[in-house]
N, C-alpha and C positions, 0 to 999 in steps of 0.2 A: 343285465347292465343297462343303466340308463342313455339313450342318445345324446352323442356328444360327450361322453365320458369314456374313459378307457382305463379302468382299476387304478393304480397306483400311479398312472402317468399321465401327465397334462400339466394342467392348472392345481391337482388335489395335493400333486408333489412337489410342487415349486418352492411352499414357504412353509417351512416346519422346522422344528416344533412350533405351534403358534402357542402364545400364553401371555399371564401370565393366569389367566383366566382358568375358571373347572367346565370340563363340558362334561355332562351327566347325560348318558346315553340308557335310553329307557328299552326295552327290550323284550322279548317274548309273543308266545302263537297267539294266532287272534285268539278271541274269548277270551284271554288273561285278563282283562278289564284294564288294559294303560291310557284308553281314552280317559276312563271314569276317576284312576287315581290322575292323573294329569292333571286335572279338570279341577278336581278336587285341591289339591296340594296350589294349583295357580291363584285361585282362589284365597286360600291361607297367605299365601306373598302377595296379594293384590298391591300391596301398599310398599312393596319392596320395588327399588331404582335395581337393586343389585342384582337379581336374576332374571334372565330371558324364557319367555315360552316361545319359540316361533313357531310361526305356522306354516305348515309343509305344505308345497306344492304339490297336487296331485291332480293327472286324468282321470278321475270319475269323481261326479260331485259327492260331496261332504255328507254324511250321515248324522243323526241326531245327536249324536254322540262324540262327533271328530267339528275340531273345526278348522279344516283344512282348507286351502283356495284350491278353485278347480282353475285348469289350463287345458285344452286342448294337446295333441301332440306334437303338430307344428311349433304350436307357443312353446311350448317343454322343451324341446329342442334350442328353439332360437334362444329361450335365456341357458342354459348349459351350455351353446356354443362361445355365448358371453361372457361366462365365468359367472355366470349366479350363483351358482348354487355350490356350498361348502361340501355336501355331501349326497349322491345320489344313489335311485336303484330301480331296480323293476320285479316286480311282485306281483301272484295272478294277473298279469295281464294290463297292468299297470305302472308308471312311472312316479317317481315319488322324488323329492327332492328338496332339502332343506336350506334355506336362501342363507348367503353369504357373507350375510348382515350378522350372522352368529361370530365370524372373525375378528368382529372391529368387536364387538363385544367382551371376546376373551383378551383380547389388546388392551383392553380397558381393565381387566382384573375382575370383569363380573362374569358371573353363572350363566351357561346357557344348556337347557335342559330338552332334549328332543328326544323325541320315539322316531327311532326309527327301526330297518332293518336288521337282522344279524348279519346279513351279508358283510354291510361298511363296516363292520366295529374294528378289523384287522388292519381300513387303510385308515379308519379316525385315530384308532393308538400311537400310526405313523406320524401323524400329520398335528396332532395336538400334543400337548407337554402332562396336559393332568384331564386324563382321564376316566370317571368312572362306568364302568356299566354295569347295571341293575338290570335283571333277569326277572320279569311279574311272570307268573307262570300261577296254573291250578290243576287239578285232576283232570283227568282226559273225558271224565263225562260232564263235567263242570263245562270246559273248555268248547265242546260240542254241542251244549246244550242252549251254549251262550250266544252261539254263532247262528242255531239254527232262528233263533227267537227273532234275532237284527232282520232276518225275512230280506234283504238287502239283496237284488236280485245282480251285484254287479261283484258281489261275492262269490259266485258259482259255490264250488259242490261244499258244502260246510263241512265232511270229513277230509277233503282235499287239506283245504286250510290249516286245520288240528293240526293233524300230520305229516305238515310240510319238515321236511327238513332242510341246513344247510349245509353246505360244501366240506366247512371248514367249522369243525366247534367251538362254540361264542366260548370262553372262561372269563363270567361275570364276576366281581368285584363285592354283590352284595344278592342275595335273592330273597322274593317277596313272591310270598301263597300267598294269591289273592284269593283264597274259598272262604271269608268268614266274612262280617259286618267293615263296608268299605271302610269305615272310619283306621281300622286297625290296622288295613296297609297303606292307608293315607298319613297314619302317624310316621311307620317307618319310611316310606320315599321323604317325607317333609324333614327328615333327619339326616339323610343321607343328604338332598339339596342343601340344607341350610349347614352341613358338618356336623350338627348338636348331635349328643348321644340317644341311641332311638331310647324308647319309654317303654318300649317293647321287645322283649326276650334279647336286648343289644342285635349286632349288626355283625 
């Protein structure tokens, strides 16, 4: 649990449903590749008003691949004591948190598209009106193999990671094998965000 936050109570449970906006909740163990389809799919919207990337607050800086704002713990704290942050968590060893600016977003009737945690997906169902979550997931040797490459030394043990599991089991909305040429699950996430029908095996 993130500092300053307390599950279902506080600031996260105040005002809900929020909408009338989609939040598309990206999901799955590391090595699934969600930076790369992110990344990828943001790119294809560049030119779109209508969907959100934010960028997630995290203690430990950003890797080649994320691009995430780093914060200290103190700092993490003092904005979550604020009410920054829509939705929060802590993972190996870190605090993670998606700024709140995503709210006034879905009030407006646009897209707002974040990786985050499995942990939040139970208080974001609560707390938003339209929800999807998208589960990237690959094989376990894919997934290990991808982690170990990153060399990322703020990652500790890279079977750790694979095999983490949650509390409470995510039941995603749409899932995506990322094991083949990124383009292929960059079509289907680009379809899921945008509504259109995927191009690929549907959805």
């Amino acid at each position: 649990m993130a500092p300053g936050l307390r599950g279902d109570e506080g600031p996260i449970a105040e005002q809900r449903p929020i909408g009338p906006g989609r939040l598309v909740l990206v999901v799955g163990p590391s090595g699934a590749g969600k930076d790369s389809l992110l990344a990828a799919v943001r790119q294809r919207l560049a030119a779109s008003d209508s969907v959100l990337f934010p960028r997630r607050i995290v203690t430990r800086p950003p890797s080649a691949t994320e691009d995430n704002v780093e914060a200290d713990e103190p700092t993490f704290r003092r904005i979550a004591e604020a009410g920054g942050f829509a939705l929060a968590w802590t993972a190996h060893g870190h605090h993670y948190g998606i700024p709140a600016v995503i709210d006034h977003a879905l009030y407006g009737g646009r897209t707002a598209v974040c990786n985050v945690s499995r942990e939040v997906v139970a208080v974001a169902r609560r707390r938003y009106r339209n929800v999807t979550v998208v589960e990237i997931t690959a094989p376990p040797d894919v997934l290990l193999a991808r982690v170990a490459a990153r060399g990322r030394a703020s990652d500790g043990d890279a079977a750790a990671r694979v095999e983490r599991r949650v509390a409470a089991p995510v039941e995603p909305d749409v899932v995506i094998v990322n094991d083949g040429p990124l383009q292929v699950a960059t079509e289907r996430l680009l379809a899921v965000v945008t509504g259109a029908p995927s191009p690929i095996n549907g959805l």
